[in-house]
mmCIF file as gemmi writes it, N, C-alpha and C atoms, coordinates in Angstrom:
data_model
loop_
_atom_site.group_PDB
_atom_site.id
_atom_site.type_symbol
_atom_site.label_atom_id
_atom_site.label_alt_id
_atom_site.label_comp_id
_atom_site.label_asym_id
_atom_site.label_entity_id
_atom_site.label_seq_id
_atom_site.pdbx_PDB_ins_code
_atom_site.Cartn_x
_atom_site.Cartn_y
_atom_site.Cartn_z
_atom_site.occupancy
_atom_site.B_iso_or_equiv
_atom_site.pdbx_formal_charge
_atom_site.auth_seq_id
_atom_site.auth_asym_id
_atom_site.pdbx_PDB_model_num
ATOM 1 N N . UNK Axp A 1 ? -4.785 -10.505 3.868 1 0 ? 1 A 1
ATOM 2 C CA . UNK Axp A 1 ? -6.049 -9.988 4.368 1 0 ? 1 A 1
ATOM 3 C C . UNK Axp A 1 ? -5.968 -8.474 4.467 1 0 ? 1 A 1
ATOM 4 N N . UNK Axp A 2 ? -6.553 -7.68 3.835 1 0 ? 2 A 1
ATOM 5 C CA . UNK Axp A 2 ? -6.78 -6.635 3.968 1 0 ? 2 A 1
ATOM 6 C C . UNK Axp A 2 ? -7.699 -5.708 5.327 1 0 ? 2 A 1
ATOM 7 N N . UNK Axp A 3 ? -6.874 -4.988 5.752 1 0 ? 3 A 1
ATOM 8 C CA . UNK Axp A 3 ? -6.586 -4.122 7.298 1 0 ? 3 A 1
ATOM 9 C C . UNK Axp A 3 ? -8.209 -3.772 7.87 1 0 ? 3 A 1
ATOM 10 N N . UNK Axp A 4 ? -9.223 -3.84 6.229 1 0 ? 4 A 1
ATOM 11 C CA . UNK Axp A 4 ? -10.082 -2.997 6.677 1 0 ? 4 A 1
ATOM 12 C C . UNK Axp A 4 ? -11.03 -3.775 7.441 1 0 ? 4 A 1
ATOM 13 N N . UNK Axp A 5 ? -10.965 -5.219 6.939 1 0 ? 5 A 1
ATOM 14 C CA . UNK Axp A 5 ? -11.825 -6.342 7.548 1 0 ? 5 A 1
ATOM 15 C C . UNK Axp A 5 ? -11.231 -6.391 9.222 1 0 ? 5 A 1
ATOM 16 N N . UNK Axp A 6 ? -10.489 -6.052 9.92 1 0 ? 6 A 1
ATOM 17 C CA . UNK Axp A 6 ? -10.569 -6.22 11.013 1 0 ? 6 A 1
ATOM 18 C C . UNK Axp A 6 ? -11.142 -4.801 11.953 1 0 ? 6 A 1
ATOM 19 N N . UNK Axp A 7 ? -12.226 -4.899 11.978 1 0 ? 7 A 1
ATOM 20 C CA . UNK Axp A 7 ? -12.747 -3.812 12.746 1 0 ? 7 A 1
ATOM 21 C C . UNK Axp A 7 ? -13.163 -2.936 11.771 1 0 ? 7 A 1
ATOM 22 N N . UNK Axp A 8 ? -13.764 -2.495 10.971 1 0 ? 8 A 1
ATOM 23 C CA . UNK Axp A 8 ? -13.569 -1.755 10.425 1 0 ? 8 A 1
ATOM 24 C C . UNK Axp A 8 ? -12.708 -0.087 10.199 1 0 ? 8 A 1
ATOM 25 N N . UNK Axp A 9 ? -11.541 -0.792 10.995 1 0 ? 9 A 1
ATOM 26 C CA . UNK Axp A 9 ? -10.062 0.331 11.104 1 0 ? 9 A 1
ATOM 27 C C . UNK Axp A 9 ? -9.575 0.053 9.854 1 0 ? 9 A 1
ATOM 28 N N . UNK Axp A 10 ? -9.222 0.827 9.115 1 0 ? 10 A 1
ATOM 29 C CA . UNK Axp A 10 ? -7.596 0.724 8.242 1 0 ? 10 A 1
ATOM 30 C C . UNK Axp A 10 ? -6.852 1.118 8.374 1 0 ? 10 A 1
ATOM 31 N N . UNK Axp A 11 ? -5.257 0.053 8.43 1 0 ? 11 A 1
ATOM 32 C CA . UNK Axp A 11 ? -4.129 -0.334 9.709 1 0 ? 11 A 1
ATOM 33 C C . UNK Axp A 11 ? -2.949 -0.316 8.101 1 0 ? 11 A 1
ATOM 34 N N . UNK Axp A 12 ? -2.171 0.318 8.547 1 0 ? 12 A 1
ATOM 35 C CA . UNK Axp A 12 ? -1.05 0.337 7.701 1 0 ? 12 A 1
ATOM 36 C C . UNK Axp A 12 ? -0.41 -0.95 7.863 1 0 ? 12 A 1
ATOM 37 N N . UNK Axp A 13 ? -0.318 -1.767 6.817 1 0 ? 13 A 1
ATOM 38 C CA . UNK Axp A 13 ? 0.592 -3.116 7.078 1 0 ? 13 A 1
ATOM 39 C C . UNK Axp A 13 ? 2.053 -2.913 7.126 1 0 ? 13 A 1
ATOM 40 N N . UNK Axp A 14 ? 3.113 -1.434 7.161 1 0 ? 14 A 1
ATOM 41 C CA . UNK Axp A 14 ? 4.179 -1.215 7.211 1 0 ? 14 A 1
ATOM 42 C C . UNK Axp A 14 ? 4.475 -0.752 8.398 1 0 ? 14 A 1
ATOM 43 N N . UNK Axp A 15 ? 3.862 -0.241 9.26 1 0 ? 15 A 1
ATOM 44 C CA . UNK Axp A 15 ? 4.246 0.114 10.936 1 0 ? 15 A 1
ATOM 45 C C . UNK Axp A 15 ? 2.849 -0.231 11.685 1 0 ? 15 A 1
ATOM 46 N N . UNK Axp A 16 ? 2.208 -0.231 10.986 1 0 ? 16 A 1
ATOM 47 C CA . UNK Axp A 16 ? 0.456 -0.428 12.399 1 0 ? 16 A 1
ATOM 48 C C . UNK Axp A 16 ? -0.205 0.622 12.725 1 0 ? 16 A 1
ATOM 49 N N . UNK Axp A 17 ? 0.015 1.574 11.534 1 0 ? 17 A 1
ATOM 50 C CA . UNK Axp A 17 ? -0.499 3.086 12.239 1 0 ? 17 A 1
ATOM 51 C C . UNK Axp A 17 ? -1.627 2.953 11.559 1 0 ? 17 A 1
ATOM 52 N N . UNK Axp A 18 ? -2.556 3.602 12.467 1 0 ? 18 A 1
ATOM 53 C CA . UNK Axp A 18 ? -4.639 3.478 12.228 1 0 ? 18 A 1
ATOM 54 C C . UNK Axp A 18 ? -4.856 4.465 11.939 1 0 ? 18 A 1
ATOM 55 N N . UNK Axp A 19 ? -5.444 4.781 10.43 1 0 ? 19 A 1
ATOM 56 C CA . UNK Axp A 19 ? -6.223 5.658 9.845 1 0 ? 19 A 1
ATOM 57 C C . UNK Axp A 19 ? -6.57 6.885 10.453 1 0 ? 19 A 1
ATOM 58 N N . UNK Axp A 20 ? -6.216 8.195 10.083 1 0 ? 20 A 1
ATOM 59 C CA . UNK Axp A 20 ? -6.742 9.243 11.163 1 0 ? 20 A 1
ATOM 60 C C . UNK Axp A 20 ? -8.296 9.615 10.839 1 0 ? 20 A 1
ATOM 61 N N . UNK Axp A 21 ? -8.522 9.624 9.323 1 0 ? 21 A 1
ATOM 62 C CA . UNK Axp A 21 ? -10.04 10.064 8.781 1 0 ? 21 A 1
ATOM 63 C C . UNK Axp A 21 ? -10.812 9.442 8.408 1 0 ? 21 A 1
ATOM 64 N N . UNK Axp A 22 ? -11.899 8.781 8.906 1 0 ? 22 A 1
ATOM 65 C CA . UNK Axp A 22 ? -13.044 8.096 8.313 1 0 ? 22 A 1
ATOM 66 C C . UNK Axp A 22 ? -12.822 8.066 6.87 1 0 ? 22 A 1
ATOM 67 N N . UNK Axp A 23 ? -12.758 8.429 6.092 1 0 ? 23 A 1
ATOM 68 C CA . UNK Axp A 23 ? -12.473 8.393 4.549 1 0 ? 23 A 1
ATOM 69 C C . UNK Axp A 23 ? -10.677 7.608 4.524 1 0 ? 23 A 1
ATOM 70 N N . UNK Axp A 24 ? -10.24 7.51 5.236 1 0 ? 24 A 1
ATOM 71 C CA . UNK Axp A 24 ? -8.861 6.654 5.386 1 0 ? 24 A 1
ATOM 72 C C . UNK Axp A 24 ? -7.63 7.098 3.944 1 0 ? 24 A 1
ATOM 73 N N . UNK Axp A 25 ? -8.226 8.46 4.121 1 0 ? 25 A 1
ATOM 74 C CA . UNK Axp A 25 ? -7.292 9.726 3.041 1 0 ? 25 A 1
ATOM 75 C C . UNK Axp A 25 ? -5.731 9.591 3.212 1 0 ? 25 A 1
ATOM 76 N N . UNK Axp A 26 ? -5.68 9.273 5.12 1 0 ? 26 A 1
ATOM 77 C CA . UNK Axp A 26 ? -3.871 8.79 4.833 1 0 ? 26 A 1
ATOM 78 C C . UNK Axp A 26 ? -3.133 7.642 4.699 1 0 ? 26 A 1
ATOM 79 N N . UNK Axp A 27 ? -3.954 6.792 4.196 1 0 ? 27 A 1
ATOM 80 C CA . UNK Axp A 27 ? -3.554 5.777 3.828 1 0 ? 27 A 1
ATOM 81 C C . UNK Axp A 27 ? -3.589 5.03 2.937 1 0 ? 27 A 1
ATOM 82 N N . UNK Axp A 28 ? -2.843 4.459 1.804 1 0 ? 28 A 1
ATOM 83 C CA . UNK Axp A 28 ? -3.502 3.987 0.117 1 0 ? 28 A 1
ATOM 84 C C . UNK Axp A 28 ? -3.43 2.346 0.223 1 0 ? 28 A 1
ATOM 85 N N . UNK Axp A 29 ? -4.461 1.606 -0.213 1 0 ? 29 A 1
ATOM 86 C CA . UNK Axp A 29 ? -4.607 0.716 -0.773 1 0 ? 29 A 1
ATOM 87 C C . UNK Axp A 29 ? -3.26 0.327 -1.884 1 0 ? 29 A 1
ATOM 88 N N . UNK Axp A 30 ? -2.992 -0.691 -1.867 1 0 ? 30 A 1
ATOM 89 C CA . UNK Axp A 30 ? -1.966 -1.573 -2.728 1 0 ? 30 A 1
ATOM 90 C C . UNK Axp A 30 ? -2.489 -2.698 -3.592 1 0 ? 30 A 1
ATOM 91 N N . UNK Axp A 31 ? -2.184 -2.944 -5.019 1 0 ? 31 A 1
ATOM 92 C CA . UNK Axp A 31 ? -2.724 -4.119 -5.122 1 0 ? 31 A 1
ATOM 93 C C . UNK Axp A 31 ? -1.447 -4.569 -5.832 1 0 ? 31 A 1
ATOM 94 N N . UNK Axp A 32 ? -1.333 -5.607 -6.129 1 0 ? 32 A 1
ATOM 95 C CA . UNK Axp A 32 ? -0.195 -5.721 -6.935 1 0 ? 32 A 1
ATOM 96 C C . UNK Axp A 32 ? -0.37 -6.904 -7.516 1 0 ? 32 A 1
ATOM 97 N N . UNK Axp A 33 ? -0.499 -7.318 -9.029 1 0 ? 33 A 1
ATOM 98 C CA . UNK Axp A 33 ? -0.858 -8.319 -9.403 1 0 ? 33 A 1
ATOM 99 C C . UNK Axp A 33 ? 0.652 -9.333 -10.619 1 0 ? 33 A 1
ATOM 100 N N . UNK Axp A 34 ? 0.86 -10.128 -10.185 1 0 ? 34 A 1
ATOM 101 C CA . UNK Axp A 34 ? 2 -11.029 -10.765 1 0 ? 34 A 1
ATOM 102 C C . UNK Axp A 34 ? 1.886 -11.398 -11.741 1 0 ? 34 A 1
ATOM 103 N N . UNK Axp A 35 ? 3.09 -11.476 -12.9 1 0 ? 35 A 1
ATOM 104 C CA . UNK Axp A 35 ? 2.7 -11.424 -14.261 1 0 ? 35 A 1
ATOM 105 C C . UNK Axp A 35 ? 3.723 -13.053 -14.113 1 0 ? 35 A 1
ATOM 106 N N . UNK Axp A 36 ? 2.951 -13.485 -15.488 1 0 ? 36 A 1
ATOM 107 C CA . UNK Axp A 36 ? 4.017 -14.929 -15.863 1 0 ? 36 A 1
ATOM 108 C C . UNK Axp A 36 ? 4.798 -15.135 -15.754 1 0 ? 36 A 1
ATOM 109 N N . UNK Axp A 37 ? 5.213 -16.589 -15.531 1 0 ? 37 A 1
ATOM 110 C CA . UNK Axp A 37 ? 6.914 -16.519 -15.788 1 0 ? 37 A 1
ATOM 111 C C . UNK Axp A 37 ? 7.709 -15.597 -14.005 1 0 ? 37 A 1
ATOM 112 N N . UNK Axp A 38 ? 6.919 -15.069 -13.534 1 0 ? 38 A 1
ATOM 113 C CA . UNK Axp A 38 ? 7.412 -14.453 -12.229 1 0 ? 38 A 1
ATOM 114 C C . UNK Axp A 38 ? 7.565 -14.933 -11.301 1 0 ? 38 A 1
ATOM 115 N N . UNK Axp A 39 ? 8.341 -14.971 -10.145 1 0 ? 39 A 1
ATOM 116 C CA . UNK Axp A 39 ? 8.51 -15.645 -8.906 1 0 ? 39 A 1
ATOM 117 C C . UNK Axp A 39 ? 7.279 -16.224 -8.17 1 0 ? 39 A 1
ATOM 118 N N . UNK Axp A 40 ? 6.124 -15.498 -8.33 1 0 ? 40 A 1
ATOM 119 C CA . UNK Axp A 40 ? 5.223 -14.994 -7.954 1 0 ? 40 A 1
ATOM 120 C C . UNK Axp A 40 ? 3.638 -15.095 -9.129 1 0 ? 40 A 1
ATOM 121 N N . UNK Axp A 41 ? 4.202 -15.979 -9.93 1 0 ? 41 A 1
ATOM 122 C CA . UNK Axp A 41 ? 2.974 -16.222 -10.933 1 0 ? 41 A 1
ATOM 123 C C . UNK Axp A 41 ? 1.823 -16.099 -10.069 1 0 ? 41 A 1
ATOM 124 N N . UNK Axp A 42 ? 0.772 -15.44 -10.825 1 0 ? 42 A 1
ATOM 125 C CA . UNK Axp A 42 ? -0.582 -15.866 -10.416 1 0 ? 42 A 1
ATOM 126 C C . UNK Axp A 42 ? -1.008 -15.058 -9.172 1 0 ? 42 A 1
ATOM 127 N N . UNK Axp A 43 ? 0.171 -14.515 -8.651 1 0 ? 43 A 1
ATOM 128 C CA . UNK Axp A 43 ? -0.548 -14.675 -6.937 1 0 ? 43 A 1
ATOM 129 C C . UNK Axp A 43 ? -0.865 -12.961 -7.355 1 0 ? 43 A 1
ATOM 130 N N . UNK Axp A 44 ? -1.909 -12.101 -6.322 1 0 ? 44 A 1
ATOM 131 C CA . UNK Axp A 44 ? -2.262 -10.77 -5.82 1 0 ? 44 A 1
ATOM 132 C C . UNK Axp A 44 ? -1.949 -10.743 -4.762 1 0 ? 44 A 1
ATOM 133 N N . UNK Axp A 45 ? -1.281 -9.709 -4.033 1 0 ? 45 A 1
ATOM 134 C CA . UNK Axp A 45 ? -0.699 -9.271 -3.556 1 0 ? 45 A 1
ATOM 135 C C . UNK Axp A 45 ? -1.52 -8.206 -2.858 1 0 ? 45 A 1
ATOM 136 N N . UNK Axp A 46 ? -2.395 -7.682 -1.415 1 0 ? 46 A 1
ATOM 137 C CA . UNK Axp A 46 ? -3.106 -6.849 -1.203 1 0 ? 46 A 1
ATOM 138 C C . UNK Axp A 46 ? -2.452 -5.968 -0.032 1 0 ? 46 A 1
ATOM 139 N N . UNK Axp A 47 ? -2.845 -4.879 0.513 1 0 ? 47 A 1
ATOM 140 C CA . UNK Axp A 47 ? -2.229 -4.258 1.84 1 0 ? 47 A 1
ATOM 141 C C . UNK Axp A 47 ? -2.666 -3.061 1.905 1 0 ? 47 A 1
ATOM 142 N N . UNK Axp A 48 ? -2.084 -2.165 2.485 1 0 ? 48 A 1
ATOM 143 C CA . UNK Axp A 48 ? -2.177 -0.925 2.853 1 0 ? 48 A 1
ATOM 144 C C . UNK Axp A 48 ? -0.95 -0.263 3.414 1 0 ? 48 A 1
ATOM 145 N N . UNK Axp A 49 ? -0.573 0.871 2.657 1 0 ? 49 A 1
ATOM 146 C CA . UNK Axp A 49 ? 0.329 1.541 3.692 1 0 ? 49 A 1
ATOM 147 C C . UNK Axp A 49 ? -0.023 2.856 3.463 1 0 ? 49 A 1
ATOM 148 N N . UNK Axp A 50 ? 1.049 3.761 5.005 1 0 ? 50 A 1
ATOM 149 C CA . UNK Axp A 50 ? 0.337 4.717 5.458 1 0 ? 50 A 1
ATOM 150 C C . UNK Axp A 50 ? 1.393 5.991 4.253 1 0 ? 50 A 1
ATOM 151 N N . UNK Axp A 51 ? 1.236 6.993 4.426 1 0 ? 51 A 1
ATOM 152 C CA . UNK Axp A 51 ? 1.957 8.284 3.401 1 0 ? 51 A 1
ATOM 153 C C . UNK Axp A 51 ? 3.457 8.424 3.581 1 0 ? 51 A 1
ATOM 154 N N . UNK Axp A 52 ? 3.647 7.759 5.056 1 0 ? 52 A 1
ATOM 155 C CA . UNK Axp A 52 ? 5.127 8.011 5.737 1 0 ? 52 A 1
ATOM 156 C C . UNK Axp A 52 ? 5.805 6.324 4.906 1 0 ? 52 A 1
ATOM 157 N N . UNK Axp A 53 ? 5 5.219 5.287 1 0 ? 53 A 1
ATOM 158 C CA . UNK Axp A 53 ? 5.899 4.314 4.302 1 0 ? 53 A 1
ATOM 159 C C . UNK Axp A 53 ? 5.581 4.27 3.1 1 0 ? 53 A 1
ATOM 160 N N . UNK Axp A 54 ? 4.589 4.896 2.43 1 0 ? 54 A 1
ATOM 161 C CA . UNK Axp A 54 ? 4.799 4.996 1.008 1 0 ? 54 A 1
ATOM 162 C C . UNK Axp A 54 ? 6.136 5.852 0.676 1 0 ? 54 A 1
ATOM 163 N N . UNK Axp A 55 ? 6.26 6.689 1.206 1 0 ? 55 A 1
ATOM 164 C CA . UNK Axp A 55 ? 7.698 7.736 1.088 1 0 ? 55 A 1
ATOM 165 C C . UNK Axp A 55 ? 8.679 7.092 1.739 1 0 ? 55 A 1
ATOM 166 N N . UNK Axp A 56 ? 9.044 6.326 2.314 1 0 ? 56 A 1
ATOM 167 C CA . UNK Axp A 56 ? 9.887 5.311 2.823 1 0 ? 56 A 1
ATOM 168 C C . UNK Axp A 56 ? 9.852 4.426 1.201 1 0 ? 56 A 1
ATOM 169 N N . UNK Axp A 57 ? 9.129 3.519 0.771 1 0 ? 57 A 1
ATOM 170 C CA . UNK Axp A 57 ? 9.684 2.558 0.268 1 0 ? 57 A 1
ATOM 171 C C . UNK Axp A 57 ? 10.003 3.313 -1.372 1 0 ? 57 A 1
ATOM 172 N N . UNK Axp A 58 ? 9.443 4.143 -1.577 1 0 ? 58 A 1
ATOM 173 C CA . UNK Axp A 58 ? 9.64 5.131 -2.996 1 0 ? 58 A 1
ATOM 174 C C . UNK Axp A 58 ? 10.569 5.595 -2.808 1 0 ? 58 A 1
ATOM 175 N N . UNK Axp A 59 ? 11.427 6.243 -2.227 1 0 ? 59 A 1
ATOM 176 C CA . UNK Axp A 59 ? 12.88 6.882 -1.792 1 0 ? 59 A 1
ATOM 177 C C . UNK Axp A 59 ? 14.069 5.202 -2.381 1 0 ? 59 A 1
ATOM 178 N N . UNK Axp A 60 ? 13.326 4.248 -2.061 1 0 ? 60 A 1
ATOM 179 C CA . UNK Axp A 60 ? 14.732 3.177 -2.481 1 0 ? 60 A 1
ATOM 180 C C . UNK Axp A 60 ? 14.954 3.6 -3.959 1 0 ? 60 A 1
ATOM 181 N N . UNK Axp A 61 ? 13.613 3.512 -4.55 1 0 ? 61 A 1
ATOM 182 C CA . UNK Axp A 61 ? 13.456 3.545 -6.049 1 0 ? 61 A 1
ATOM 183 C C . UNK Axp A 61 ? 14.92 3.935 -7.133 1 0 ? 61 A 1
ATOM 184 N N . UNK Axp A 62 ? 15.359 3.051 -7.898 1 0 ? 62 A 1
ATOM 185 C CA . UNK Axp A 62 ? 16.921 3.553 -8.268 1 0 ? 62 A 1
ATOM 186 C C . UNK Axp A 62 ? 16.27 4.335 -9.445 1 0 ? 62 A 1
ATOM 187 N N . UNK Axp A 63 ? 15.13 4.231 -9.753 1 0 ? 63 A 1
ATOM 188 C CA . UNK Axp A 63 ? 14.482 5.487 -10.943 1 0 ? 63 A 1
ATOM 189 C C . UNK Axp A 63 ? 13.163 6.211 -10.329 1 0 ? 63 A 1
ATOM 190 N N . UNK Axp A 64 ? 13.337 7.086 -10.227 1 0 ? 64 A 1
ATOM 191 C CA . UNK Axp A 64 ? 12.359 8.285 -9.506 1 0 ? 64 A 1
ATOM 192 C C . UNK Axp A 64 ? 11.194 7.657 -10.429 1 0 ? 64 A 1
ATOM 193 N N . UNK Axp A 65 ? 10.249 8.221 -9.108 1 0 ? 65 A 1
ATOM 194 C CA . UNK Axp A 65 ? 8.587 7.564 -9.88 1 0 ? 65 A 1
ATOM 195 C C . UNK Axp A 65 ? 8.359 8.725 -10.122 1 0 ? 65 A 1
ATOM 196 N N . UNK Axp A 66 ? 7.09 8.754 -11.314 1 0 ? 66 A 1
ATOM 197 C CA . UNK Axp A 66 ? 6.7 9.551 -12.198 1 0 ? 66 A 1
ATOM 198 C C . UNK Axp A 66 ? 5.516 10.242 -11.191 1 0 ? 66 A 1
ATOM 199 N N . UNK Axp A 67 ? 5.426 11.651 -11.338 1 0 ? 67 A 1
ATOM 200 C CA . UNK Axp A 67 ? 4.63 12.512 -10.327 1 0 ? 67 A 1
ATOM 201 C C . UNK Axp A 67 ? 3.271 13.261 -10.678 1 0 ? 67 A 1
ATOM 202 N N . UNK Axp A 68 ? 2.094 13.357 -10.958 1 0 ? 68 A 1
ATOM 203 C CA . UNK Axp A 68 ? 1.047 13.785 -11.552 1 0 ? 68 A 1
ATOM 204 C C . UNK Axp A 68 ? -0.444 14.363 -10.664 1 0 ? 68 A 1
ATOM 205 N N . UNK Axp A 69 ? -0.412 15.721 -10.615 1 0 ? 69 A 1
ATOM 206 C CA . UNK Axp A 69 ? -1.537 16.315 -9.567 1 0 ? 69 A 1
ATOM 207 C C . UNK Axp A 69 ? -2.809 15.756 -10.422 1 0 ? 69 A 1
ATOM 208 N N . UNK Axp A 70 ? -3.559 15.772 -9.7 1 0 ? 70 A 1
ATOM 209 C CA . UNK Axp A 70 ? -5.1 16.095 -10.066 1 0 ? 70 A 1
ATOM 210 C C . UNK Axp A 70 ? -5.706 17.041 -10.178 1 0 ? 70 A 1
């Protein structure tokens, strides 16, 4: 269930921290969708996390993610 349906807050599903800006700028949407043959066939995968655990779980990464401004 995605964070935003409860209250209309969006709630980081990695610590519980609540959106600071109406536009919910510090926090990104996740989707993640399962390919064949995967543990996980079929299923989507939805959430939210906040900038501090996106940089938390990207730091495990054993190959640096690819970086691109706008």
């Amino acid at each position: 269930m995605r964070s935003e349906s409860k209250g209309n807050k969006i709630t980081c599903n990695g610590c519980g921290k609540v959106a600071k800006h109406i536009d919910c700028t510090d926090i990104t949407p996740v989707d993640i969708e399962f390919g064949y043959g995967s543990e996980h066939d079929g299923e989507t995968w939805s959430f939210d996390l906040c900038d501090v655990c996106v940089e938390e779980l990207v730091s495990k990464f054993k190959i640096p993610k690819m970086k691109e401004r706008l």
